[in-house]
Structure formats: C-alpha cells, structure tokens
C-alpha positions as CSV (number, residue, x, y, z in Angstrom):
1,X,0.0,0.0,0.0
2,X,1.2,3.5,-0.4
3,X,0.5,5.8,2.1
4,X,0.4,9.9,2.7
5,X,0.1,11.9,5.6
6,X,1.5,15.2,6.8
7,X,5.1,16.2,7.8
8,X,4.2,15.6,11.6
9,X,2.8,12.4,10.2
10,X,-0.8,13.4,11.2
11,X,-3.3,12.8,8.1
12,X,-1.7,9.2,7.3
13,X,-4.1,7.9,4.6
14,X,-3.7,5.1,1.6
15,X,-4.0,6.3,-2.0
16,X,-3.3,3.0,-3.6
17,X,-2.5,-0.8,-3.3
18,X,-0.3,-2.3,-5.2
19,X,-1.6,-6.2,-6.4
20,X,0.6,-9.0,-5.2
21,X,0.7,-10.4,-8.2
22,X,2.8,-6.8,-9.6
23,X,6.4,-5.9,-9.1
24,X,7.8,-4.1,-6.0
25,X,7.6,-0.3,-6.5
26,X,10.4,1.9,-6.6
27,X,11.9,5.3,-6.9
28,X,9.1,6.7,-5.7
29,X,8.9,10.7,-6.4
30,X,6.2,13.3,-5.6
31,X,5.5,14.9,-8.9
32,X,6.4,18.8,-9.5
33,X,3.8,20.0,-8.5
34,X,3.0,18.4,-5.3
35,X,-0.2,16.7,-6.2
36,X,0.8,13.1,-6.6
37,X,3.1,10.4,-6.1
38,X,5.2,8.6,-9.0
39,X,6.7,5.5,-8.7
40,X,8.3,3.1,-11.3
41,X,7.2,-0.5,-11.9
42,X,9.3,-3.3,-14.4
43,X,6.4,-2.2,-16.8
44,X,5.6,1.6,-16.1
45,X,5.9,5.0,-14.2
46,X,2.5,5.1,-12.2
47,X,1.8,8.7,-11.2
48,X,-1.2,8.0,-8.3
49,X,-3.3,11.5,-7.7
50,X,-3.8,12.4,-4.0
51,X,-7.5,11.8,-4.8
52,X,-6.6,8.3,-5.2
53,X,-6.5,7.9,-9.3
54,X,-4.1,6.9,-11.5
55,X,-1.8,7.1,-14.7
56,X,0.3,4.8,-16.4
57,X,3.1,6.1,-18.6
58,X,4.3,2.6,-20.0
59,X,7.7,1.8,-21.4
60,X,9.7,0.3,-19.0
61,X,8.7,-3.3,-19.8
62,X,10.8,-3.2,-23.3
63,X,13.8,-1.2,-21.6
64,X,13.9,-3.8,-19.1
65,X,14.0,-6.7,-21.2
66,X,17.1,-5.1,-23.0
67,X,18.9,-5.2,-19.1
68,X,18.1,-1.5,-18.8
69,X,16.5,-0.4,-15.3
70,X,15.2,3.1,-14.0
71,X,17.5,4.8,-11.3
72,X,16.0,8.1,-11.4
73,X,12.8,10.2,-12.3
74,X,12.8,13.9,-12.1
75,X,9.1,16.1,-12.4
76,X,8.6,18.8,-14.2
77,X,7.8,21.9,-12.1
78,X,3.8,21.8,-13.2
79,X,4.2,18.1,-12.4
80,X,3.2,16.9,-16.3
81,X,6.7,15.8,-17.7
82,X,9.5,13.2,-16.4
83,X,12.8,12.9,-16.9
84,X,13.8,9.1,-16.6
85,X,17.3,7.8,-16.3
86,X,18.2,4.2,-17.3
87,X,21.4,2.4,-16.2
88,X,22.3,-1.0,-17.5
89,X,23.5,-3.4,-14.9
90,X,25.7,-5.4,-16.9
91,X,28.0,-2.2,-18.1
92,X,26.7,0.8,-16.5
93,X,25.3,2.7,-19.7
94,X,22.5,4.8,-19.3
95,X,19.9,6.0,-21.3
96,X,17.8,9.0,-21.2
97,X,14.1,9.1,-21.9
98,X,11.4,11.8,-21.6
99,X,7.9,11.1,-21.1
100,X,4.6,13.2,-20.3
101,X,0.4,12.5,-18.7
102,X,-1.0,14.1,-22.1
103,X,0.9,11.3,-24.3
104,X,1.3,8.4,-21.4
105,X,5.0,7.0,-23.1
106,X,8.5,7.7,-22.7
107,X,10.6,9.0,-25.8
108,X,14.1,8.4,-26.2
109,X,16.2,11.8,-25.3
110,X,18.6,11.7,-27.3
111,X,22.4,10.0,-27.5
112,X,24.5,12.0,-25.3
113,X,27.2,9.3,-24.2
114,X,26.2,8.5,-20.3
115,X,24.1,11.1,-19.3
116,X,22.1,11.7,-16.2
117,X,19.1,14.0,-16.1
118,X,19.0,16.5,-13.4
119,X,16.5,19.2,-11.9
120,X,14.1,20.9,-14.7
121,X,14.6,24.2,-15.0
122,X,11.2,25.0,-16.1
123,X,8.7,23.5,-17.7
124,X,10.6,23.0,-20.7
125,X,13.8,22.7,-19.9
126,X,15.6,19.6,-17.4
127,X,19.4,19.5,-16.8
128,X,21.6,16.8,-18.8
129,X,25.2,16.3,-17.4
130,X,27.6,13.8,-19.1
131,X,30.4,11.9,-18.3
132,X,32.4,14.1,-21.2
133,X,32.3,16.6,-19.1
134,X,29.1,18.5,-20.9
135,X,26.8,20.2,-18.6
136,X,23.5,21.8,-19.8
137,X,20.1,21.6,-20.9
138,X,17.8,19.6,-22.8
139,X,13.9,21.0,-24.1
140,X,12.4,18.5,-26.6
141,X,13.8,14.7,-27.0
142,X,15.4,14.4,-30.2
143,X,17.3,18.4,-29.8
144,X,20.5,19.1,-28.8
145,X,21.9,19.9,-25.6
146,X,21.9,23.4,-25.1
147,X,25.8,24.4,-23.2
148,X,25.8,26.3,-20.0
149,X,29.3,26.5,-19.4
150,X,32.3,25.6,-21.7
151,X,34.3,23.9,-18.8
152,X,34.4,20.1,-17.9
153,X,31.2,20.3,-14.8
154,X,28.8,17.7,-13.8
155,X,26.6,17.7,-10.4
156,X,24.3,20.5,-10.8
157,X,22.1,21.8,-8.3
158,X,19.0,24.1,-9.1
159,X,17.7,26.7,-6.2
160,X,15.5,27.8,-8.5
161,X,18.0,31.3,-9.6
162,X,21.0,29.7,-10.6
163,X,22.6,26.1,-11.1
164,X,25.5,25.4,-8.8
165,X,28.0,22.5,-9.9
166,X,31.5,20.9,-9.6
167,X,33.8,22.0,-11.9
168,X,37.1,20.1,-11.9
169,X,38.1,16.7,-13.5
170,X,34.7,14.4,-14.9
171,X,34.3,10.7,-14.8
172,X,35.1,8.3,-16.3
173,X,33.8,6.2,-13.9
174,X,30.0,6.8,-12.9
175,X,27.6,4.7,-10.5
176,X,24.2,4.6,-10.1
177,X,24.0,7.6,-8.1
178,X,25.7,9.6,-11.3
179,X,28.6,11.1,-12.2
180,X,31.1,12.1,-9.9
181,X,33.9,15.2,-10.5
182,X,36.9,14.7,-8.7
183,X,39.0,17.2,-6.3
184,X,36.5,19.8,-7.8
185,X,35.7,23.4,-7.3
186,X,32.1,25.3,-6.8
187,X,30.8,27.0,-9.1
188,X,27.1,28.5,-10.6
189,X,25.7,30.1,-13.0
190,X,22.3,31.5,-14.3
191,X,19.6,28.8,-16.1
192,X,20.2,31.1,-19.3
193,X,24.1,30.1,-19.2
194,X,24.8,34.2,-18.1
195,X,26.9,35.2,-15.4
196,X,29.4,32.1,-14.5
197,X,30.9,32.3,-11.3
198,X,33.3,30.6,-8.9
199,X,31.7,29.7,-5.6
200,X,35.4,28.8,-3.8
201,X,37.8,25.2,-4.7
202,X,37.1,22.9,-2.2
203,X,40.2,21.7,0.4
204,X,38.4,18.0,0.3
205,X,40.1,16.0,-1.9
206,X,38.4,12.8,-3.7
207,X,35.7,12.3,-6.1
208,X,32.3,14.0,-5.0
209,X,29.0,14.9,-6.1
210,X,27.1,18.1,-4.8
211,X,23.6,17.4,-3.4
212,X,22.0,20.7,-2.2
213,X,23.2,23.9,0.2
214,X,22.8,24.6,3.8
215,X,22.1,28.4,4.8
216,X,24.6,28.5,6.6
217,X,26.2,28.6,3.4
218,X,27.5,25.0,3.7
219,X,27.3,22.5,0.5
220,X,25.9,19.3,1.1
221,X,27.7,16.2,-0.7
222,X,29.1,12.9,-0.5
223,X,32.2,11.3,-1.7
224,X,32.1,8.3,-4.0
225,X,34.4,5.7,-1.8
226,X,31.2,6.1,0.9
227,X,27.7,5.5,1.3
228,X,27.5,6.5,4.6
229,X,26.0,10.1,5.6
230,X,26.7,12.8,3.7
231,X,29.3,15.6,3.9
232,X,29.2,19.1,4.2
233,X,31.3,21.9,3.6
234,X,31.5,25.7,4.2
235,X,33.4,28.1,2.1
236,X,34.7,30.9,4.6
237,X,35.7,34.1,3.8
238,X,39.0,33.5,2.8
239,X,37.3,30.9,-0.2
240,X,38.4,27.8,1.6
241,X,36.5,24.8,2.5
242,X,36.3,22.9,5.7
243,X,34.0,20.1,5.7
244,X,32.9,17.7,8.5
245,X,29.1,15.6,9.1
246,X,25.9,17.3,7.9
247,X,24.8,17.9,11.5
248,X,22.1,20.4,11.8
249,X,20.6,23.6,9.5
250,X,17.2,24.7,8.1
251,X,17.9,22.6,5.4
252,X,15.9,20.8,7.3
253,X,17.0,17.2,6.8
254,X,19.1,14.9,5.3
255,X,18.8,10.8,5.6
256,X,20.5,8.4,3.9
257,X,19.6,4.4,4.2
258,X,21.9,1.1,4.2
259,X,22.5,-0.3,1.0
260,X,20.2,-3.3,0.0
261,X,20.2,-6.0,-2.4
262,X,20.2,-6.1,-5.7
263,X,21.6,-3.1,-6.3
264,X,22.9,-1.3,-3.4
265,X,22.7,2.0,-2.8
266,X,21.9,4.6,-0.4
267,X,19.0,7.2,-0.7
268,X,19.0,10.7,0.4
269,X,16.6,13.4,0.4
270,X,16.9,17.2,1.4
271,X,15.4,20.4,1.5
272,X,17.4,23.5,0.7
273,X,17.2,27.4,-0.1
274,X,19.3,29.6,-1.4
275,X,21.2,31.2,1.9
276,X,21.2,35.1,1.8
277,X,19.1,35.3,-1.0
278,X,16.5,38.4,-0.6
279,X,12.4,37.6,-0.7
280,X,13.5,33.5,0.7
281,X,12.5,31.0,-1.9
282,X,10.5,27.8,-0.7
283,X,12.4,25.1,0.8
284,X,13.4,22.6,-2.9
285,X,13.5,18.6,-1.9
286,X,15.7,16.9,-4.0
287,X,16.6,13.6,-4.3
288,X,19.6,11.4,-4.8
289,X,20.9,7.7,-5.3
290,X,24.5,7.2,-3.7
C-alpha cells in the first residue's frame, strides 16, 4: 500500500495498493507539483493522484528486457513531464528518456554518451550532465543539448536562480547515483548560461558529487568511496573549505539508508534554499541515489 500523511505524520491515509501479483515499486517521487506520487514498476511509471487515481506512462517493460532499469525520475515543475534515467546493470550505460500525462509514453532523449538528467529548469527545460564533461540543458527529446558552461562540470544543483556545480576533473567512472567530479571546485551560473561564477575550490580531496546547500552557506555532498551520511562543507571568507558531518541547518534534513540487495545504494533526500538570498525562496526537496 502507499501511504500519505503530513510532515508531523498526522493525516496518514492510503491512495493506492499495489496487487501482489505486480512488481515491488520503486523510486518513488512526488511529482512537480506536489499533487501526486510517482513510482516506477518493471512495466511503467504510475503517477497516483492524491485523490486516489491513477496514470500509467508505459515503457519500461521493453527497456527492461534489453537489461536496462530506471535509477531516477525527475518532475517537471507543473508536475506533467518526467525525466527518466536508465542504467544498464551489466555495463553501467545509461539512457535517457522523456515522457509526459497528455501522451502516457516515454521517448528516447537523445544519445548523449552516459548522461544523467538532473532538476528541470522550467517547464521545458531539465538539466543533462555527461560523463564528457558536458553540462547543460535539454527541451524536446530528439534536440540538442543546449551548453551552459564551456568547462568540464557535472553535479548541478538548481535553487530555483541559478545552477550550482563541480567543476574540476569528470568521470570516467560513474555509479548509479551519477557522475562524480573529482578534487573539484564550486561553481554557478544562471539557467540562461549568463553570469558564471566561482563559488570557492574545495580543500576536500576525492571524487564528489554536490547534493544541495545549507544556509549557513554550507554545501551538502558525498564522496564516491562512501555511502555512509553525507558531507558538508563551508566556504569561509577567505574561499576555503572545511567540511565535516551534515549535523544540523534549516535545510531541514538529510537521511541516507543502508544499502540493500540487488543493487545497493543509499538514498537521500533534502530540503534546501538559497542562503542570503532576498524575498527566501520555498524550501526545494531533492533527491539522490549514492
């Protein structure tokens, strides 16, 4: 059964039961706009309505049967598009698809090498980083990527302003949980690829991925070696970084889980605004495999 309830847990109600005779749900997402709960099935994303109904966007079934599994899905802001990313077990390439309510099917993206989507910019935009090292923007399946910076960057972070990311040295090596940059510096820059700036280099050395931002002006991330809490780090005034254990912040959470069979991996979910930023924006989950 899949349940809902309020952040205080009060409210707890089922919207839907799952038939034995179906496969386990996973990667289960609330949709853009806050109105329903997506979760993926061997055969189909099924997007369940807080009222209790249901759509089907199908297309899993034939990925699956060429060894190709969903690790992520990200919703459009409105909550009417998904981004899906496919890994296969067997080598680790993924594929992108693209899929809507209005057409119930996922399209193939595009080939972009291994790619992971990211957070949609809009409606009509969702973030595409590479292990090449290519970071930008993707509108219609089919369309090229559309550059936001000209340096090697993966990791990107949306806080609904500008897109913070690693800059540094990409891949080639990429998990599940996506593609890692390694002894990297922060940087951002606007959705329209305008005004690129460097956030500070990190002092923590390794292979890292950048998961959201503390206001106290901390980054949250974890390393690739661990799938254990994640880190964070402050840049000071002199542009440094220190990092030590997410601890505590208005962020207002993060949780990660052990890993678990057959694929193991870790989950994490946090919510994040902009520090410092005038007129605060409303508190962004995100979510990430590691």
């Amino acid at each position: 059964m899949l349940w809902v309830s309020n952040a205080d847990g009060s409210s707890a109600r089922s919207i839907a039961t799952v038939a034995a005779n179906t496969s386990r749900p996973f990667a289960t997402r609330w949709t853009g706009d806050a109105q329903a709960v997506a979760y993926a099935t061997d055969d189909s994303i099924t997007v369940i309505n807080l009222d209790g109904t249901h759509i089907d966007i199908r297309g899993l079934g034939q990925m699956r049967a060429a060894g190709f599994r969903l690790i992520d899905q990200r919703w459009s802001p409105s909550g009417k598009r998904v981004a899906a990313t496919l890994q296969r077990s067997t080598d680790g390439k993924t594929d992108l698809w693209i899929g809507s309510l209005d057409r119930r099917e996922l399209v193939a993206a595009g080939v972009f090498g291994n790619a992971f989507f990211g957070d949609w910019l809009s409606d009509d935009e969702v973030l595409v980083e590479s292990d090449t090292g290519v970071l930008g923007a993707l509108q219609q399946p089919g369309q090229p990527i559309r550059k936001l910076v000209d340096t090697a960057a993966a990791s990107p972070f949306f806080d609904g302003r500008r897109v913070f990311f690693l800059a540094g040295s990409v891949g080639p090596t990429i998990t599940a949980s996506g593609i890692f940059v390694t002894n990297p510096s922060v940087m951002s820059v606007r959705a329209d690829g305008q005004d690129l700036r460097s956030e500070g280099r990190l002092e923590v050395l390794g292979s890292l991925r950048l998961d959201g931002i503390w206001p106290d002006t901390r980054y949250l991330m974890h390393p690739r070696a661990s799938c254990g809490a994640p880190w964070s780090a402050r840049i000071g005034a002199s542009r440094s970084v220190s990092a030590d254990r997410a601890s505590s912040g208005s962020i207002s959470r993060a949780a990660t889980a052990p890993p678990r069979a057959p694929s193991s991996y870790c989950s994490m979910a946090c919510s994040a605004r902009m520090p410092g930023s005038a007129g605060a924006l409303p508190p962004r989950q995100q979510s990430r495999r590691y």
